[in-house]
C-alpha positions as CSV (number, residue, x, y, z in Angstrom):
1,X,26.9,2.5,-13.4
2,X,26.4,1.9,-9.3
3,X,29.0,-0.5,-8.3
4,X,27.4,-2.2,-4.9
5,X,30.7,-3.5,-4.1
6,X,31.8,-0.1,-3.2
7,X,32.1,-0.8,0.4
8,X,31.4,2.8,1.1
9,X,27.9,3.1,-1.1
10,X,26.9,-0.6,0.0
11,X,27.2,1.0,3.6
12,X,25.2,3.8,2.7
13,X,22.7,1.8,1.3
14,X,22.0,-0.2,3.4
15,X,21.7,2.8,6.2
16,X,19.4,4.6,4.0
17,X,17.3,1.7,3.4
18,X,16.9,0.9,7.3
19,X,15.9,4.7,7.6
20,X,13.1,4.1,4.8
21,X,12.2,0.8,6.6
22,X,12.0,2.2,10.3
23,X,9.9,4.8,9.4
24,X,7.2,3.3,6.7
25,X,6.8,0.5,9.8
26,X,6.5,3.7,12.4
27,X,5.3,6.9,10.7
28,X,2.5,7.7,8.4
29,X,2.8,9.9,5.9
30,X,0.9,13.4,5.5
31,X,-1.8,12.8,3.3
32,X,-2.8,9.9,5.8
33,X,-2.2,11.9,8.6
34,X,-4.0,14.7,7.7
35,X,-6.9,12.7,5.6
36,X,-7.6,10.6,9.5
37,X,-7.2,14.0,11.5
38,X,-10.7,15.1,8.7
39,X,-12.1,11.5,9.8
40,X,-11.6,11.8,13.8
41,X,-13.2,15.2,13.8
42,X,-16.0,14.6,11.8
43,X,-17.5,11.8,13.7
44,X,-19.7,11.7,16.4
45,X,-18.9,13.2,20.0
46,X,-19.4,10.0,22.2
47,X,-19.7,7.5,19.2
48,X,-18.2,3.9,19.2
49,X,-16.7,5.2,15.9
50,X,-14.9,8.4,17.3
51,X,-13.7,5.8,20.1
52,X,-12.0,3.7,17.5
53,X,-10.4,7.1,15.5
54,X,-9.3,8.4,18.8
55,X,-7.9,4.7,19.3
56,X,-6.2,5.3,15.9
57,X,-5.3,8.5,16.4
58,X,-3.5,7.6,20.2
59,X,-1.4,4.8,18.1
60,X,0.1,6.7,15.2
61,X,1.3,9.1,17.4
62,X,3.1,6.5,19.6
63,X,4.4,4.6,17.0
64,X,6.2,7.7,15.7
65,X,7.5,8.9,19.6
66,X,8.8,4.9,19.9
67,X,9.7,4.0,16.3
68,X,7.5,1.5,16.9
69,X,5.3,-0.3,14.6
70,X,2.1,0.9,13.9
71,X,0.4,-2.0,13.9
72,X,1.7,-5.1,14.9
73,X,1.2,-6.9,11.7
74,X,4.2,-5.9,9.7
75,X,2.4,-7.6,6.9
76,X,3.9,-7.8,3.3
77,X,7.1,-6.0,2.1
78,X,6.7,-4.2,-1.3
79,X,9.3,-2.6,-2.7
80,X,9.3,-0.4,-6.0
81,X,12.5,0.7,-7.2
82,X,12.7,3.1,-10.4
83,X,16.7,3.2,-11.4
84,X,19.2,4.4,-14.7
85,X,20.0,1.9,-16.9
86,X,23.1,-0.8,-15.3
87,X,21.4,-0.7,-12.0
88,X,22.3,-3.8,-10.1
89,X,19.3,-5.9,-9.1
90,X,20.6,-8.9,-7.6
91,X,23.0,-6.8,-5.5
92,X,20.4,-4.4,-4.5
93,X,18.2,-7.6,-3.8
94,X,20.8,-8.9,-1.2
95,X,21.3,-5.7,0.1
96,X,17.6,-5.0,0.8
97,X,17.3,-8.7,2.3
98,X,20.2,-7.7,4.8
99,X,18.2,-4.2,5.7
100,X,15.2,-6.6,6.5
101,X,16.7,-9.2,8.7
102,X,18.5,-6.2,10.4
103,X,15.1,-4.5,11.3
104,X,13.3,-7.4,12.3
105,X,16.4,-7.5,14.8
106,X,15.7,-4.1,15.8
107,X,12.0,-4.6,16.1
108,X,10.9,-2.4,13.1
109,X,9.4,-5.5,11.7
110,X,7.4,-8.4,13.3
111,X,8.9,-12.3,12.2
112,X,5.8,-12.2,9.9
113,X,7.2,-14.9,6.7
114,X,6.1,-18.1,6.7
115,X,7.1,-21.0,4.5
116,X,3.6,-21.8,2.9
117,X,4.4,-26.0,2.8
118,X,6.4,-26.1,6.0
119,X,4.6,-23.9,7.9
120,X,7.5,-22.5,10.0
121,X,8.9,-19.4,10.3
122,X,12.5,-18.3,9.8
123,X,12.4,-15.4,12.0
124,X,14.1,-13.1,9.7
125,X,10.9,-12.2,7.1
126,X,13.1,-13.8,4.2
127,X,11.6,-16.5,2.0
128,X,10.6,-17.3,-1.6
129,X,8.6,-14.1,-2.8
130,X,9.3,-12.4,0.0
131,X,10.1,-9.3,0.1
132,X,8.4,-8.6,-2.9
133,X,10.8,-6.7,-5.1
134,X,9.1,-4.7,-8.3
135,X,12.3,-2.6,-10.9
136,X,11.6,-0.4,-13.7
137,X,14.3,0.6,-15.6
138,X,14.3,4.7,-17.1
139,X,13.5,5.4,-20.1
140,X,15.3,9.0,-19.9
141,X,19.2,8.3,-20.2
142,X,19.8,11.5,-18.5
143,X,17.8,10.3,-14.9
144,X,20.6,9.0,-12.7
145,X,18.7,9.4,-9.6
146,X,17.0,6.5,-7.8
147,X,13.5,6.4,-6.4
148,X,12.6,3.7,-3.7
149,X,9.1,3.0,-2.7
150,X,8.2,0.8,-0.2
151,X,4.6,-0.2,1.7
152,X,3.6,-2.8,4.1
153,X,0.6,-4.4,3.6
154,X,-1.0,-6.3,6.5
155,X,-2.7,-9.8,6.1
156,X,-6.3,-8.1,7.5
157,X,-6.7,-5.9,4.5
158,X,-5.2,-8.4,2.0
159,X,-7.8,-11.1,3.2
160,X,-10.6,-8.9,2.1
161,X,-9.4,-8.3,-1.5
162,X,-11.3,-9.3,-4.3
163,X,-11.5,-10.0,-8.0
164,X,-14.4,-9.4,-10.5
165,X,-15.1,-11.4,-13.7
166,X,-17.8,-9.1,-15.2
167,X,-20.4,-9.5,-16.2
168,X,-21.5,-10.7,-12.7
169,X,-24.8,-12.2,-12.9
170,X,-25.0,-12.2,-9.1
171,X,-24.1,-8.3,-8.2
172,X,-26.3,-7.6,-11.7
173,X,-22.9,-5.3,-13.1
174,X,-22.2,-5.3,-16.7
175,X,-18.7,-4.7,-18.5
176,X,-18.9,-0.6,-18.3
177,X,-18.4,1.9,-15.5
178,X,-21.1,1.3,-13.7
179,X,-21.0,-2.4,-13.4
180,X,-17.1,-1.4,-12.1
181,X,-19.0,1.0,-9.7
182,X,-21.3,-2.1,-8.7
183,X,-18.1,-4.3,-8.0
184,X,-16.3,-1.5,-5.8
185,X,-19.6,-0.8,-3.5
186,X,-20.0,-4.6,-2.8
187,X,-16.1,-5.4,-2.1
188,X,-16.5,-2.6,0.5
189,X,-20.0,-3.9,1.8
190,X,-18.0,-7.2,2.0
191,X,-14.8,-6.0,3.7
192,X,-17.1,-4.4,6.4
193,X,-14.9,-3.7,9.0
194,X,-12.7,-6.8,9.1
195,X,-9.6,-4.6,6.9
196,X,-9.4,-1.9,9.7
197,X,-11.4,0.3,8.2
198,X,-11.4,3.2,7.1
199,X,-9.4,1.8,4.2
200,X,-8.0,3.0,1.2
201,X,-9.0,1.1,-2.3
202,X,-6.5,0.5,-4.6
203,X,-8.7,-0.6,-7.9
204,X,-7.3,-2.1,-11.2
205,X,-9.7,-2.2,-14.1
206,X,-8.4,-4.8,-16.9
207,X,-5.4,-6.8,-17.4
208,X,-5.5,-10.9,-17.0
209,X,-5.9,-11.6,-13.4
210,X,-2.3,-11.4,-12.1
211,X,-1.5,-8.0,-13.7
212,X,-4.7,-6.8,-11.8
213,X,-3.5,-7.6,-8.9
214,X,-0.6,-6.2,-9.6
215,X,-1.9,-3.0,-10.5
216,X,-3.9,-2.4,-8.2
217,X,-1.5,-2.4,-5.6
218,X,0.7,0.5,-7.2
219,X,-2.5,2.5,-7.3
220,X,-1.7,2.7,-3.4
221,X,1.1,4.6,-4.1
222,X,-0.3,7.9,-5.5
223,X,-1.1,10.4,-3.2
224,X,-4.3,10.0,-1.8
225,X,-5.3,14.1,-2.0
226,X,-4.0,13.3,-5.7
227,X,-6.5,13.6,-8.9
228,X,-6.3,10.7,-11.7
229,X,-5.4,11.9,-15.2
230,X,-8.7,10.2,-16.8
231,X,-11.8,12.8,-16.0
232,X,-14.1,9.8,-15.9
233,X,-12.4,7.7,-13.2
234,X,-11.4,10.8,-11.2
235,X,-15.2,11.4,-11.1
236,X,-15.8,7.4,-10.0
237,X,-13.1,7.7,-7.5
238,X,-14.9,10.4,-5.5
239,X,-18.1,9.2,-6.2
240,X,-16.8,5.4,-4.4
241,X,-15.5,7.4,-1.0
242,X,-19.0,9.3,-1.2
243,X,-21.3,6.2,-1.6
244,X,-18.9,4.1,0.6
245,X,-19.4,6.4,3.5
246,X,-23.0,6.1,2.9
247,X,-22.9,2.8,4.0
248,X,-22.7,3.6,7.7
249,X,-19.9,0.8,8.2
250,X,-17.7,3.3,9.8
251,X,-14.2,3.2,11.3
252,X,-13.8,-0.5,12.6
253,X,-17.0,-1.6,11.6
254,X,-18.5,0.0,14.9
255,X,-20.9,2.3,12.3
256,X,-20.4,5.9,11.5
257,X,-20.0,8.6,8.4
258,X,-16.3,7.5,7.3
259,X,-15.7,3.7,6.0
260,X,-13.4,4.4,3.5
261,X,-10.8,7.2,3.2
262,X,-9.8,7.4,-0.6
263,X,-10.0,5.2,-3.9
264,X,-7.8,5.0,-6.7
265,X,-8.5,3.4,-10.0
266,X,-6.0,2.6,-12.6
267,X,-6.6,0.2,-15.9
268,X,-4.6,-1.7,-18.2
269,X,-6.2,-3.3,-21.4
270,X,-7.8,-6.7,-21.5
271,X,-8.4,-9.5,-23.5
272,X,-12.0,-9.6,-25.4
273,X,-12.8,-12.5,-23.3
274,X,-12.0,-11.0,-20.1
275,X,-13.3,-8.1,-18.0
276,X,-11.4,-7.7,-14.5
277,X,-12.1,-5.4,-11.6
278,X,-9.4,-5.8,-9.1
279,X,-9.8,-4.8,-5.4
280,X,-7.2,-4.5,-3.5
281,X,-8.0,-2.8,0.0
282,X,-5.5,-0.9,2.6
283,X,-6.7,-0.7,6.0
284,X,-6.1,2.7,7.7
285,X,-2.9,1.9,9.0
286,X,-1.3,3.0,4.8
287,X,1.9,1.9,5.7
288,X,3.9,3.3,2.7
289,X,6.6,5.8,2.1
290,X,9.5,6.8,-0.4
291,X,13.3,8.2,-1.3
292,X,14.9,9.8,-3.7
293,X,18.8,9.1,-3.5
294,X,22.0,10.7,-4.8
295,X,24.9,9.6,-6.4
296,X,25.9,8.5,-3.1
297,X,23.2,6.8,-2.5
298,X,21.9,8.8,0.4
299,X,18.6,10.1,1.0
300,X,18.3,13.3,-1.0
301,X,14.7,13.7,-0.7
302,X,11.4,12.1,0.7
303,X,8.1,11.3,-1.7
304,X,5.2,12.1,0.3
């Protein structure tokens, strides 16, 4: 069992958790990199839309020379931790709400939490449901690693995430596949470019209408060159990028071939009364990275 109290792992701790904070904030991982490198060359020479990817382009690369943030909305923390059985929550919850005042110090993080009734602002990004702190417990005895995932989601792309109750009478989409393909096309037709497109869909199909939210948030954790594990949503997935991009919203909303960058669909199971499809959209800027840490509690590996 991880005592937190160790002075020398809570030190440790807390510097590898500033090291996973300063760089989801400043660096983006590969599969984003390399997926917007694709998007930037494909577009048009001279085109308001390869303006806005050389834009893009110009700011990840001085967010990662500065540690910097890469975009000035900090937005949401999520934080996913998968840990052995006796793992300490409510220390590592302190912990982690010490790492996050320290980098909004530092300037890693924007003072981005507001108190909802009061309306003011603390400073130090700590409040009721904030950070957002998600733990699942292994089912193996023998793991006694521990794997820490964190993103920041910006307000833009949350403001243009949506739920479905189908059957939707108005976008004509039944409770199968294609009504779900339906639902996806018009929350990206929606979204236009007000989420800093190109985005990245993470889709929940099912559940009540908090666990779809849910859900479809962790779907932003895969790998976005990844394939799903059920042949018929791995074909929708693709088939969402390719009709997406169809749409000519392009990066920004200034038009071109490349509105969104990848979707990822996930479902839980549903009540007979209830169909949800869950949209839950990540602007370009897919702020998200992970850890794997020893015994020790130092970073032994990175996840993407």
């Amino acid at each position: 069992m991880i005592n937190l109290n160790n002075a020398n792992l809570k030190e440790t701790l807390l510097a590898s958790l500033l090291e996973l904070l300063r760089r989801t904030s400043s660096e983006l991982t590969k599969d984003v990199y390399d997926i917007i490198e694709k998007v930037y060359a494909s577009e048009e020479d001279g085109s308001k839309a390869k303006y806005a990817m050389e834009i893009i382009k110009d700011n990840i690369e001085l967010a990662k020379k500065k540690s910097a943030p890469i975009c000035q909305d900090t937005g949401t923390i999520l934080i996913y931790v998968s840990h052995p059985v006796g793992f300490p929550q409510n220390d590592f919850r302190k912990l982690t709400e010490q790492v996050i005042i320290k980098a909004t110090e530092l300037g890693y993080l924007r003072q981005n939490s507001v108190n909802s009734i009061t309306q003011k602002n603390a400073g130090n990004n700590i409040g009721p449901g904030h950070p957002s702190i998600h733990f699942e417990e292994y089912e193996e005895h023998e793991k006694s690693h521990i794997e820490i995932r964190m993103m920041l989601k910006g307000g833009g792309c949350e403001n243009v995430g949506i739920q479905y109750s189908l059957p939707n009478v108005q976008i004509k989409a039944n409770r199968d596949l294609y009504g779900v393909k339906k639902a996806l096309l018009d929350a990206v037709a929606q979204a236009q470019g007000k989420g800093c497109s190109p985005g990245i869909l993470g889709v929940c199909i099912g559940g009540d209408r908090g666990s779809s939210y849910e859900e479809s948030k962790r779907q932003l954790l895969r790998n976005l060159d990844d394939h799903n594990t059920n042949a018929e949503l791995d074909t929708l997935e693709k088939e969402i990028v390719k009709l997406s991009n169809k749409l000519e919203i392009g990066p920004m909303g200034f038009g071109g071939s490349n509105t969104i960058l990848s979707c990822k669909i996930g479902h839980l199971n549903r009540l007979p009364a209830s169909f949800f499809v869950t949209v839950s959209y990540m602007c370009w800027a897919h702020r998200r990275q992970g850890v794997v840490l020893d015994s020790g509690l130092n970073i032994k590996s990175w996840l993407y």
